[in-house]
C-alpha positions as CSV (number, residue, x, y, z in Angstrom):
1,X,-1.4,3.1,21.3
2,X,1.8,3.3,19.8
3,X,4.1,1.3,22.6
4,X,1.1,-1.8,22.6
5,X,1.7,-2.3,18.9
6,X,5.2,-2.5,19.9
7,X,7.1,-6.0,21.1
8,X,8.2,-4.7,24.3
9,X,11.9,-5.4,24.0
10,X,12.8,-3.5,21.2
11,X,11.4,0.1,23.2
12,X,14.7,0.0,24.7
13,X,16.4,-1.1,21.4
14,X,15.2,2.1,20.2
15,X,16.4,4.0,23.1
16,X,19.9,3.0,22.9
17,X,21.1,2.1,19.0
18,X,23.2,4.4,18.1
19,X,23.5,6.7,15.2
20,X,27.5,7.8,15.1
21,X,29.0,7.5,11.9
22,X,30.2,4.1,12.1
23,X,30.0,0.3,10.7
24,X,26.3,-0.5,11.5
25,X,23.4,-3.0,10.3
26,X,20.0,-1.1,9.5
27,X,17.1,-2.7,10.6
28,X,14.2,-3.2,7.6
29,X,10.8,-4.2,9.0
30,X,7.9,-5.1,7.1
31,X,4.9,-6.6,8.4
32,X,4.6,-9.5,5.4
33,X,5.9,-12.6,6.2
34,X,9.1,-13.5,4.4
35,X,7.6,-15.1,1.2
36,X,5.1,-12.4,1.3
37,X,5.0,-10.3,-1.9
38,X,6.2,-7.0,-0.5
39,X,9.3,-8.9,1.6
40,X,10.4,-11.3,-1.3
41,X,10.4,-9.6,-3.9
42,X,10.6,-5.5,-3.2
43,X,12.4,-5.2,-0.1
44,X,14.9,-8.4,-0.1
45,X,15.3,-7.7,-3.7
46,X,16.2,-4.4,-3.1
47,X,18.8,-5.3,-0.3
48,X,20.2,-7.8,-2.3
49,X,21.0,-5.1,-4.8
50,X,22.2,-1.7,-3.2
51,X,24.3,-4.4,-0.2
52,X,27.1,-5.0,-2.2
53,X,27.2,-1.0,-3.6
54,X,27.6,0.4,0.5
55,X,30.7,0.5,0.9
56,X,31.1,2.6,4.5
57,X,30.6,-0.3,6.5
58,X,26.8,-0.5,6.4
59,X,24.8,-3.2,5.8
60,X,20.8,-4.1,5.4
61,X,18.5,-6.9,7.1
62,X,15.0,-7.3,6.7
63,X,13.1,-7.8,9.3
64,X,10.1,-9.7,8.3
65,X,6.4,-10.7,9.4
66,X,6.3,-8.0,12.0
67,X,9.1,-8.9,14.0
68,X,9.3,-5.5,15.2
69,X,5.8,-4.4,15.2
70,X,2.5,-4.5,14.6
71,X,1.6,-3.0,10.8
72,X,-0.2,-0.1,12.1
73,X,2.9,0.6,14.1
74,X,5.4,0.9,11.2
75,X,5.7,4.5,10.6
76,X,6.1,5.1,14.8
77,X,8.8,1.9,14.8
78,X,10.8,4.1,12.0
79,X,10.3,7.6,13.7
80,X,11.1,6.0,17.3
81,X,14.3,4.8,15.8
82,X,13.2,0.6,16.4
83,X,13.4,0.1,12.9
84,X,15.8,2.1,10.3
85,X,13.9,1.4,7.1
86,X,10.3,0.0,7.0
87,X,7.4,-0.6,4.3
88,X,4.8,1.3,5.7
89,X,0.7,2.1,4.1
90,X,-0.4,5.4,5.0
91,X,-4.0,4.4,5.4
92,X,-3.4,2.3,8.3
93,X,-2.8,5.5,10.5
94,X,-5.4,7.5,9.8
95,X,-4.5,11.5,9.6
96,X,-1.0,11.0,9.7
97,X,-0.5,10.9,6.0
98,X,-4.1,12.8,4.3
99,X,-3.0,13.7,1.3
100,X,-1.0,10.4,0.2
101,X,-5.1,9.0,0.5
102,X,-5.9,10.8,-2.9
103,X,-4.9,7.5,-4.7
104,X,-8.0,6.0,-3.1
105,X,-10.3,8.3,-5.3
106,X,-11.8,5.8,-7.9
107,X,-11.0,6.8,-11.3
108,X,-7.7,7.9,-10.8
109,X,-5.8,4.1,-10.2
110,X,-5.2,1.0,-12.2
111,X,-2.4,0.5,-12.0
112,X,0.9,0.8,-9.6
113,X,2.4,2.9,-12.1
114,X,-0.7,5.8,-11.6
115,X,-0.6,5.9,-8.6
116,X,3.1,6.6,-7.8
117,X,3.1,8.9,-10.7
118,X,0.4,10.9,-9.0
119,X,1.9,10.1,-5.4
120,X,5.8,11.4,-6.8
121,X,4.1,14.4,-8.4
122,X,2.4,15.7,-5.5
123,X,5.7,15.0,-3.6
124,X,8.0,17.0,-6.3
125,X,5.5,20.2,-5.5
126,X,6.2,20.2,-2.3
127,X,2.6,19.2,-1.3
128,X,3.6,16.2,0.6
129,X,6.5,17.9,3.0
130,X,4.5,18.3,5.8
131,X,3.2,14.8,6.0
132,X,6.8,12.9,5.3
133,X,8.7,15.8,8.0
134,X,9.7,13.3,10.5
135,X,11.0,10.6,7.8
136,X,13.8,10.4,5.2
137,X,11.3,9.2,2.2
138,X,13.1,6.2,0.5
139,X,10.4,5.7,-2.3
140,X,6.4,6.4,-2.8
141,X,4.5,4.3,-4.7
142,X,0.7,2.6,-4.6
143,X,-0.9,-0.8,-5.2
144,X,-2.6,-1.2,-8.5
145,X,-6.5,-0.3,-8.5
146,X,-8.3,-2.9,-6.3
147,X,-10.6,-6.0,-8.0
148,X,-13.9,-7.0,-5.9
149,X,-12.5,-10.6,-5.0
150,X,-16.2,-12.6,-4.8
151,X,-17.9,-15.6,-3.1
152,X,-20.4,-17.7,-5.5
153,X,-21.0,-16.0,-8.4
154,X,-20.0,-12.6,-7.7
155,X,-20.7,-9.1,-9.0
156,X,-21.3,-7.5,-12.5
157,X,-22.9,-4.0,-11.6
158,X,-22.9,-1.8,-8.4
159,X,-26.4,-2.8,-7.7
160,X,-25.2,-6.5,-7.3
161,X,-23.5,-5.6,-4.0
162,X,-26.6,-4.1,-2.4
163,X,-26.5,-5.4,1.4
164,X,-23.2,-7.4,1.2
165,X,-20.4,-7.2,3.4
166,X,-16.7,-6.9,2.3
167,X,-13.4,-6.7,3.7
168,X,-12.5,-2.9,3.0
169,X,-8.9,-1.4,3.0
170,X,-9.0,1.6,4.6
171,X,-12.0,3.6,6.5
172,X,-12.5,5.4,3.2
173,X,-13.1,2.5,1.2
174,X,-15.7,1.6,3.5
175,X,-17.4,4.9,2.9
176,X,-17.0,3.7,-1.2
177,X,-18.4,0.9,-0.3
178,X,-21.3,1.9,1.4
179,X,-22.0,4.4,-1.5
180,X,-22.2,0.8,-3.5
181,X,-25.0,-0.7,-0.9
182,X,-22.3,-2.4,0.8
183,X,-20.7,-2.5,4.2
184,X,-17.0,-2.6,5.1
185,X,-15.7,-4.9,7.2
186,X,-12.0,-4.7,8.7
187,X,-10.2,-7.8,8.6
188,X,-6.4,-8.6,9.1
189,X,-5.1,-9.8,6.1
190,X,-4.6,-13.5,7.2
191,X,-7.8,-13.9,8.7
192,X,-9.7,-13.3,5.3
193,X,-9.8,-16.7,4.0
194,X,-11.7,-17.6,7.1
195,X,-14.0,-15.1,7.2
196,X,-15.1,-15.8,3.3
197,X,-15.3,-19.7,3.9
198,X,-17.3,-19.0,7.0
199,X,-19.8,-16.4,5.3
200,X,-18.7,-13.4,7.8
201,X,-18.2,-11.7,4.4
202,X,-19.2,-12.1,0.4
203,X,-15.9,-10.7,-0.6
204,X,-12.7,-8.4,-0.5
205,X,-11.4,-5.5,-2.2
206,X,-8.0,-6.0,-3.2
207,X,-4.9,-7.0,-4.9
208,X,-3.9,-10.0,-7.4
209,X,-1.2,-10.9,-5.4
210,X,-2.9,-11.1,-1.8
211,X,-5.6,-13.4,-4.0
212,X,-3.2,-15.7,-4.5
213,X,-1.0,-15.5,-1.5
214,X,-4.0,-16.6,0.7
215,X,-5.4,-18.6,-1.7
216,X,-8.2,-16.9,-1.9
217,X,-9.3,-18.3,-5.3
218,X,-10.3,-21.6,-2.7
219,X,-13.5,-19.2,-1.4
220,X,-13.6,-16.3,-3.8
221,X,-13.6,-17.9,-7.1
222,X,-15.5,-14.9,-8.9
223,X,-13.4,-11.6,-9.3
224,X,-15.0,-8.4,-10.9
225,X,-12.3,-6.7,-12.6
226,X,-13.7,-3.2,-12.1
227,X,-10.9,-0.9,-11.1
228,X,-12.3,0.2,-7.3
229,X,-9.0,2.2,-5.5
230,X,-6.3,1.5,-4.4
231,X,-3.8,1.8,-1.7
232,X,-0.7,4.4,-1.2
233,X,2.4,2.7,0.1
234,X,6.1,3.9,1.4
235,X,8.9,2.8,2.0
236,X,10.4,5.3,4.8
237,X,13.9,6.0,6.7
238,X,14.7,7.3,10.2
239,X,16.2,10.3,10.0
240,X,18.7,10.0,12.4
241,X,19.9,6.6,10.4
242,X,19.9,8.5,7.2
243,X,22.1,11.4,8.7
244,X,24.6,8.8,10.5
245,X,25.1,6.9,7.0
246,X,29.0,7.5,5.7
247,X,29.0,10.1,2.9
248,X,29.3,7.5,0.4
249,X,27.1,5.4,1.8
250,X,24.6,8.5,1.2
251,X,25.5,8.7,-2.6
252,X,24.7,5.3,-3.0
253,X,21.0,5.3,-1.5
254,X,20.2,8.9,-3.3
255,X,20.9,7.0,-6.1
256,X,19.3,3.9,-5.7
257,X,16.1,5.6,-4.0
258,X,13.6,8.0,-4.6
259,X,11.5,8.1,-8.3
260,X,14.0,5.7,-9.0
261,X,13.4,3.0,-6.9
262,X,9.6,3.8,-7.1
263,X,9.4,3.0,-10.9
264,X,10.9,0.1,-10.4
265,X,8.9,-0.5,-7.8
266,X,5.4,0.0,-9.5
267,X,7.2,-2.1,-12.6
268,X,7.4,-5.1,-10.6
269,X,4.0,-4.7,-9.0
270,X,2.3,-4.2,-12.5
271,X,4.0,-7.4,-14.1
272,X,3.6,-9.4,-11.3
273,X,-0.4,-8.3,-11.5
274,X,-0.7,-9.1,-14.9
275,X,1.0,-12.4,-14.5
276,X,-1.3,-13.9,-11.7
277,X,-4.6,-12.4,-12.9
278,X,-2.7,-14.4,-16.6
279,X,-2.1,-17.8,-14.7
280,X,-5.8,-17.8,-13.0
281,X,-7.6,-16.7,-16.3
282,X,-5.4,-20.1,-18.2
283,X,-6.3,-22.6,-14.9
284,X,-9.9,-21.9,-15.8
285,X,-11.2,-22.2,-12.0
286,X,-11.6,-18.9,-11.8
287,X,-14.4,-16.9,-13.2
288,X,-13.5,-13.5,-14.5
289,X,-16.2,-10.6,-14.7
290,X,-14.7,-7.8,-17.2
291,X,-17.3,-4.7,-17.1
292,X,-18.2,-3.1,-20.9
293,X,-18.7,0.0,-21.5
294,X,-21.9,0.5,-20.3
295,X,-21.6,-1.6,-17.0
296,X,-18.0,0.5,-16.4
297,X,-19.6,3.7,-17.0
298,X,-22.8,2.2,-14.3
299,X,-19.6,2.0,-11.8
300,X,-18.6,5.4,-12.3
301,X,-21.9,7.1,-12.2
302,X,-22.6,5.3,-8.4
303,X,-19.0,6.2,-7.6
304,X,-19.2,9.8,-9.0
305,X,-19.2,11.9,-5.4
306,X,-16.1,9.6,-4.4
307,X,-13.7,12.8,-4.9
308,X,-15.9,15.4,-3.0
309,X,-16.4,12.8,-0.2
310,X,-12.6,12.4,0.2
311,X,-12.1,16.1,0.1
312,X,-14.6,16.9,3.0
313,X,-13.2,14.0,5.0
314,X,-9.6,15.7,4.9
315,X,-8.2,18.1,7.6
316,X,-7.0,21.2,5.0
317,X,-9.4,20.7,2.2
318,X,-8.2,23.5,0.3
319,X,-4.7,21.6,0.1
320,X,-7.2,17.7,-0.6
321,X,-8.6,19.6,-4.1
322,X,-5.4,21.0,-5.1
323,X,-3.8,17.3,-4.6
324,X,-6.9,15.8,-6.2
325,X,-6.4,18.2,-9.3
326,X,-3.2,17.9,-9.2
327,X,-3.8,13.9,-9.2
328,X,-6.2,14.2,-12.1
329,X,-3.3,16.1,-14.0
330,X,-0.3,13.7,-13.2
331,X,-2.4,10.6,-14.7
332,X,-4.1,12.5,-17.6
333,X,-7.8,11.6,-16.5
């Protein structure tokens, strides 16, 4: 599956680029196009500021829009060696990365900042070793929890989505959403507008920024702010590149990596949230559908055997309810 996600002439890239100790250029793929959210202003801004701090010859270019590779194909491209450095969401390979997934229980996520202090905490036990062996781990971190982006007039309870179909972000939000009454339906990210104005689906389940980056608001003008998951993401490193880096090269991205860069991270993902959902609640086109108390706690009642359904879905669930408690515990809920 692996070398079809691939472009063909980069297998042999990755077959020859070498990893001696020398003046090199590491390759930073990403499967956003370059004014997408995740390339503009994450990676690039990233680049732009540990670049000028390497100062053993190496250098950083981002590789946008999938040049290298399909998005399913991100954490292969960096193990293989085609890319050095790429963004990569655990949930679009399922079982490679289980227990990264417990971010998608709902209840535990609403914001970036949760999630990646549940996802670093689990990785500071140790509980996360075995699924991050083959990588160097550059930063963990997750989206913020996901809104139900409607057609019409869109959703107030759990009941409302009784027999509707919405894009889902991973397998196991389709099995949240068919706990709903709903069916998950998987659709590239770019082909969602089209889908919505064509009635294929109601709505998505997702993120502030993708809303506005497809211009979703055009279709979906309802959105149900109801926390629903949310998504883990990484940003991973070959390990062979990580080992060929100069030793003071190597100082410079321990220090510029790791919780560190993942705070920031989940910083800029959280203001940047709170400023769209801000500019779409002042333009006034948008209709906004904020759960009280009772309606929220209707939501967590038909969500309430979320957490045992992601623990039997896991390979080790001994190891899935230690991560899940240990989730619970790292967020204080």
């Amino acid at each position: 599956m692996f070398t079809s996600l691939l472009k063909p002439a980069l297998l042999a890239l990755a077959l020859t680029a070498p990893f001696a100790a020398q003046a090199r250029e590491l390759r930073v793929s990403v499967h956003e196009p370059p004014q997408g959210f995740y390339s503009a202003k994450i990676l690039q801004a990233w680049i732009d500021e540990i670049g000028p701090k390497l100062a053993g010859g190496t250098s950083l270019r981002l590789y946008p829009g999938a040049i290298l590779g399909a998005p399913p194909a991100q954490a292969e491209l960096v193990k293989a060696g085609v890319a050095d450095i790429a963004l990569v969401v655990p949930t679009y390979t399922p079982g490679l990365f289980p227990l990264s997934g417990v971010v998608e229980v709902p209840g535990l996520v609403a914001s970036s900042a949760d999630g990646t202090a549940i996802l670093n905490a689990l990785a500071e036990s140790g509980a996360l070793d075995g699924e991050y062996a083959d990588y160097q781990v550059l930063a963990l971190f997750s989206t913020p929890g996901y809104r139900f982006l409607m057609a019409g007039d869109g959703v107030t309870k759990p009941a409302d989505l009784a027999g509707l179909k919405l894009r889902t972000p991973s397998p196991f939000g389709s099995e949240l959403l068919a706990m709903l009454g709903a069916s998950g339906v998987a659709i590239p990210a770019p082909q969602v507008y089209e889908n919505l104005e064509r009635g294929v689906v109601s709505g998505a389940v997702w993120v502030m920024d993708a809303y506005k980056t497809f211009r979703l608001d055009e279709v979906a003008p309802s959105v149900t702010t109801q926390r629903f998951t949310a998504q883990p993401m990484a940003i991973l490193m070959n390990k062979a590149a990580w080992d060929s880096l100069p030793e003071e090269d190597r100082k410079v991205f321990e220090a510029e990596t790791g919780r560190v860069l993942a705070d920031w991270i989940a910083g800029v993902v959280d203001a940047t949230d709170a400023e769209i959902e801000k500019g779409f609640r002042e333009g006034g086109k948008v209709t906004f559908i904020d759960p009280d108390a009772a309606t929220a706690a209707e939501w967590t009642a038909a969500l309430a055997p979320a957490a045992e359904a992601w623990i039997a879905g896991q390979p080790d669930q001994a190891a899935a309810t230690a991560a899940l408690a240990a989730a619970h515990a790292a967020v204080g809920k």
